[in-house]
C-alpha positions in Angstrom: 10.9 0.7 -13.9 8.8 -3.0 -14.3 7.4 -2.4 -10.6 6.5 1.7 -11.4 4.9 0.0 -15.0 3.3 -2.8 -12.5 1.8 -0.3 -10.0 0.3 2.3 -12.6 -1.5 -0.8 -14.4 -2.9 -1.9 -10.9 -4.1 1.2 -9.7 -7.4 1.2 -11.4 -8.0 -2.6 -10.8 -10.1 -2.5 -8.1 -14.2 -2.2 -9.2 -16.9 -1.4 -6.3 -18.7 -4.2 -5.2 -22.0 -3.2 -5.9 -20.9 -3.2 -9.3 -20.0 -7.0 -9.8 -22.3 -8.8 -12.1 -22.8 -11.9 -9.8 -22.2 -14.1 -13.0 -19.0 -13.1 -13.5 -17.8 -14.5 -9.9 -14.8 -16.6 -9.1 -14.1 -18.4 -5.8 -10.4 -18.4 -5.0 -9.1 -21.1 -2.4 -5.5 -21.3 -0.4 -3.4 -22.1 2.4 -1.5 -19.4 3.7 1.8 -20.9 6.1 4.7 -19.4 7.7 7.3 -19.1 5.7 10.2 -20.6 8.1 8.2 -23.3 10.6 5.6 -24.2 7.5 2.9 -24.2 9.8 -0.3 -22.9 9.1 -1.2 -19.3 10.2 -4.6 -19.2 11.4 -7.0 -16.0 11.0 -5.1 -14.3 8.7 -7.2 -11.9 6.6 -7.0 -12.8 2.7 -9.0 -9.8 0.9 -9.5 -7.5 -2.1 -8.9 -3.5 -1.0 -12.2 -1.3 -1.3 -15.1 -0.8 1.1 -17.5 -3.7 0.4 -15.0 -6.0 -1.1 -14.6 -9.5 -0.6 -13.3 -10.6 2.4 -12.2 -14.2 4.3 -9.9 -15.2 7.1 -7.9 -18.4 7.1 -9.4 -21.1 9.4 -7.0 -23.1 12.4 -4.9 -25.3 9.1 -4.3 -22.2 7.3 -7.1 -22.2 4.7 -9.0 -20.3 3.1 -12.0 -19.8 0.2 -12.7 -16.5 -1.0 -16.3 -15.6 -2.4 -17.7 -13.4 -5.3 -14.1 -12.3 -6.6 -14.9 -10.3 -9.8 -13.4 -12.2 -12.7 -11.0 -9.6 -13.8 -7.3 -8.4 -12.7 -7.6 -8.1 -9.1 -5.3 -7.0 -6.5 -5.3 -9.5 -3.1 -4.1 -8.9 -0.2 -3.1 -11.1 2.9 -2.3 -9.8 6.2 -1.9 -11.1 9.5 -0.7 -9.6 12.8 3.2 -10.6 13.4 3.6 -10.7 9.6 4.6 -8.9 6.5 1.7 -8.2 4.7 1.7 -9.4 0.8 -0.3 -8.1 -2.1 -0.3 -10.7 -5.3 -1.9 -9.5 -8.5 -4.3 -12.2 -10.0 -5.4 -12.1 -13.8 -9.2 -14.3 -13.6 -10.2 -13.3 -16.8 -12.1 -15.8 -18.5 -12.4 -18.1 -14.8 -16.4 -17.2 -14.3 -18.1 -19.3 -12.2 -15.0 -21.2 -11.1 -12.7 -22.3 -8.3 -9.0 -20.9 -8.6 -6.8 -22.8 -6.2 -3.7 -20.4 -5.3 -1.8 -23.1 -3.5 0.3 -22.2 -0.9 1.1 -18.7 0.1 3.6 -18.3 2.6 4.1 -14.9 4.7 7.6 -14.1 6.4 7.3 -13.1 10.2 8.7 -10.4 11.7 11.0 -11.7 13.8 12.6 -13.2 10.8 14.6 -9.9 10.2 18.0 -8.7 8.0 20.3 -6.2 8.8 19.4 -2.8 7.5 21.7 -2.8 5.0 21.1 -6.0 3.7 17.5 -4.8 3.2 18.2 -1.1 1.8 20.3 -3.3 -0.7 17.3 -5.6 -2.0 14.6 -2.5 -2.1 17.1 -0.2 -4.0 17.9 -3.5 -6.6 13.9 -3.6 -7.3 13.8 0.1 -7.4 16.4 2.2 -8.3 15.0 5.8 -7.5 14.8 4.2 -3.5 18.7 5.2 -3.4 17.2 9.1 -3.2 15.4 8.1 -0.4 17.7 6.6 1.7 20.0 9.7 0.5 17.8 12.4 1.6 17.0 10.3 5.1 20.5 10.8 5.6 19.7 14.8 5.6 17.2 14.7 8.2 14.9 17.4 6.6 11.9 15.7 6.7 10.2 12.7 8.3 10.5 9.1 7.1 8.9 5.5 7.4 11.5 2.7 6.2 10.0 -0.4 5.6 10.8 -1.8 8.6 8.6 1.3 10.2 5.5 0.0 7.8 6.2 -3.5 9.5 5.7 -2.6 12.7 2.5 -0.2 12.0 0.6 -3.1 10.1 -1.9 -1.2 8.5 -4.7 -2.6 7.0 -4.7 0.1 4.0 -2.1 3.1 3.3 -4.9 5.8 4.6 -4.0 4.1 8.1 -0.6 4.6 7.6 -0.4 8.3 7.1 -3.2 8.3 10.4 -0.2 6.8 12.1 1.6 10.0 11.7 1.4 13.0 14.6 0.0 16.1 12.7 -1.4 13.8 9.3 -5.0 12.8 8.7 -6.5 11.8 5.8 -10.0 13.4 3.5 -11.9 11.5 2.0 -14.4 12.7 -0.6 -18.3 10.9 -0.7 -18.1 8.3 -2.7 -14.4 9.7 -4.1 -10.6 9.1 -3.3 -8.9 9.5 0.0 -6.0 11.9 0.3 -3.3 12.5 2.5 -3.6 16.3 4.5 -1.8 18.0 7.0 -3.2 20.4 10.1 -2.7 24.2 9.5 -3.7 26.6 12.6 -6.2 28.8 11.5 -6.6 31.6 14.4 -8.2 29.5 17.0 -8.9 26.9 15.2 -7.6 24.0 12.7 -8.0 23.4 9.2 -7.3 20.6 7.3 -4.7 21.0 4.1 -4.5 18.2 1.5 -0.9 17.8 0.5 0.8 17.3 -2.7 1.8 13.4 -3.4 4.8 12.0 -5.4 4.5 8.4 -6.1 8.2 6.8 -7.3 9.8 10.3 -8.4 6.2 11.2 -10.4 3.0 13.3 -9.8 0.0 11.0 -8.9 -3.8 12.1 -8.0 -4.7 8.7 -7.5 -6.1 7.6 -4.2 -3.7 6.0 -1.6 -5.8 3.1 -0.7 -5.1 1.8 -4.3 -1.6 1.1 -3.3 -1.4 -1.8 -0.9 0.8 -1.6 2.1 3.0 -4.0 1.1 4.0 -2.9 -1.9 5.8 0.2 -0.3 9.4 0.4 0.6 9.6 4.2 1.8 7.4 7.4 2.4 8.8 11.1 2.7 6.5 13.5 4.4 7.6 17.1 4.2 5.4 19.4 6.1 6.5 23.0 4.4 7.8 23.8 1.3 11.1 25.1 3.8 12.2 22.0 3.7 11.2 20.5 0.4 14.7 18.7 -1.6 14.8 20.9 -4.6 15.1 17.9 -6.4 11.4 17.5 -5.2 9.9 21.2 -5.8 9.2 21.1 -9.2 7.2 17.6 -8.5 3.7 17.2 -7.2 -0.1 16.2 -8.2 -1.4 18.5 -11.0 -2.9 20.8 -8.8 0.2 23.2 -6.9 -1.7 25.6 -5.1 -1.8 23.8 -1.8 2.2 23.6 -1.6 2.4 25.3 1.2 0.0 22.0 3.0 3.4 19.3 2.3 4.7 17.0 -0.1 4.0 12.9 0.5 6.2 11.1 -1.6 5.6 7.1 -1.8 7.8 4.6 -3.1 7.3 1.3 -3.7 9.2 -1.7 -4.5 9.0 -3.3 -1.0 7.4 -7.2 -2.1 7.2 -9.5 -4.5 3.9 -9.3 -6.3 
C-alpha cells in the first residue's frame, strides 16, 4: 500500500519545462558508483522524465551537476547501460537558487543477479498484489515482462517498453499523454486500438511515461478480452468501450525510491 500511495502522489510531479520560472531553480550535484567494485560509472544519464527536462550525464569519476531543476517534488532518474535503472523522489521545496549535493548514489549491475525466487520474494514483500502476478504467469494466458525482462530491455521511459513488445505501439496525443495500443486488422489495412490500463490492481488514465522504469516489478498484457483473468474484467481506465483493443496491467514495487 505505502509504494501504490507513493506512486499516485508522484504521478503528477513532473511540470513542463517551459513552465519553470527560472528563479525557482536548484542545481543538484552527485556521484553515482557501482554498487559492488565502488568505482565510478562514467556517462550514466542522471535526469528528470518529460520532453525538455533537465538532463546531465556523469563525467569519467562518476560526477555529476544537474541544471535548472524546478524547486518542487521532482522525480530523478539515473540510468546507465549494464545497470538497473533507479528513480529517487526529491522534495526541493524551499532550495531556490541553491546547490543540493545528493552524495553518493550507487546502481547495482546486472551481472550482480539472485535467483528468481529470491527476487519474486523481495518484490511480492514491497507489494503484496505482485503475488497475482506471478500466479496468473503461471497460467500462461497472457504475455509477461518480469523484472528481470525490464532489465534486460533498459528503457529509457515505459512508452519504450511497451514499443519493445511484437504487436504493441504506443499514441501519443499533441501536447497530451501517451498510451499504450494494440494493432487490429482492418480489411487491408491496420488500425491502431488504445488499450485499457490497470496500474497495481486499479484503473489509471494517467500517462505511462509518469511511471519510471524502475519502479516496475511486472506488466501483464492481454491482447483480447478471451483471455482476460475474470479477476481483471471488471477493471480498466474509465472509459470500457475499447475492451476488445487489451488490458495492460502495471505493477510496481520493483526499487527503492
Amino acid at each position: 500500500m505505502r509504494y501504490r500511495l507513493l506512486l499516485l502522489t508522484c504521478l503528477g510531479l513532473a511540470a513542463p519545462a517551459f513552465a519553470r520560472a527560472q528563479d525557482r531553480s536548484v542545481t543538484l550535484t552527485g556521484k553515482v558508483l557501482d554498487s559492488v567494485s565502488h568505482s565510478p560509472i562514467e556517462k550514466a544519464d542522471v535526469y528528470l522524465p518529460g520532453e525538455g527536462e533537465p538532463h546531465a550525464s556523469t563525467n569519467r569519476v562518476g560526477e555529476f551537476r544537474l541544471k535548472s531543476v524546478p524547486a518542487d517534488e521532482v522525480i530523478l532518474l539515473i540510468r546507465r547501460i549494464g545497470y538497473s535503472p533507479r528513480a529517487l523522489r526529491l522534495n526541493l521545496s524551499d532550495r531556490e537558487n541553491r546547490t543540493m549535493d545528493l552524495g553518493t548514489l550507487s546502481l547495482n549491475s546486472f551481472a550482480v543477479r539472485l535467483d528468481s525466487i529470491t527476487i519474486e520474494t523481495r518484490l511480492v514483500q514491497r507489494n503484496p498484489r505482485l503475488a497475482d502476478f506471478y500466479r496468473r504467469k503461471q497460467t500462461g494466458m497472457g504475455q509477461y515482462l518480469t523484472r528481470q525482462d525490464i532489465f534486460e530491455r533498459n528503457p529509457m521511459k515505459t512508452t519504450d517498453l511497451m514499443r519493445t513488445v511484437p504487436g504493441l505501439t504506443v499514441e501519443c496525443e499533441s501536447m497530451g499523454e501517451c498510451v499504450p495500443a494494440s494493432t487490429r486488422k482492418i480489411g487491408m489495412g491496420e488500425v491502431t486500438c488504445p488499450m485499457r490500463v490497470i496500474l497495481d490492481g486499479l484503473p489509471t488514465s494517467v500517462g505511462l511515461d509518469l511511471i519510471p522504469p524502475a519502479w516496475i516489478a511486472g506488466v501483464e498484457i492481454y491482447r483480447s478480452s478471451a483471455f482476460l483473468p475474470l479477476e481483471l474484467t471488471s477493471r480498466g481506465t474509465v472509459s470500457d468501450q475499447n475492451a476488445g483493443c487489451g488490458t495492460l496491467v502495471v505493477w510496481t514495487g520493483a526499487d527503492d525510491y
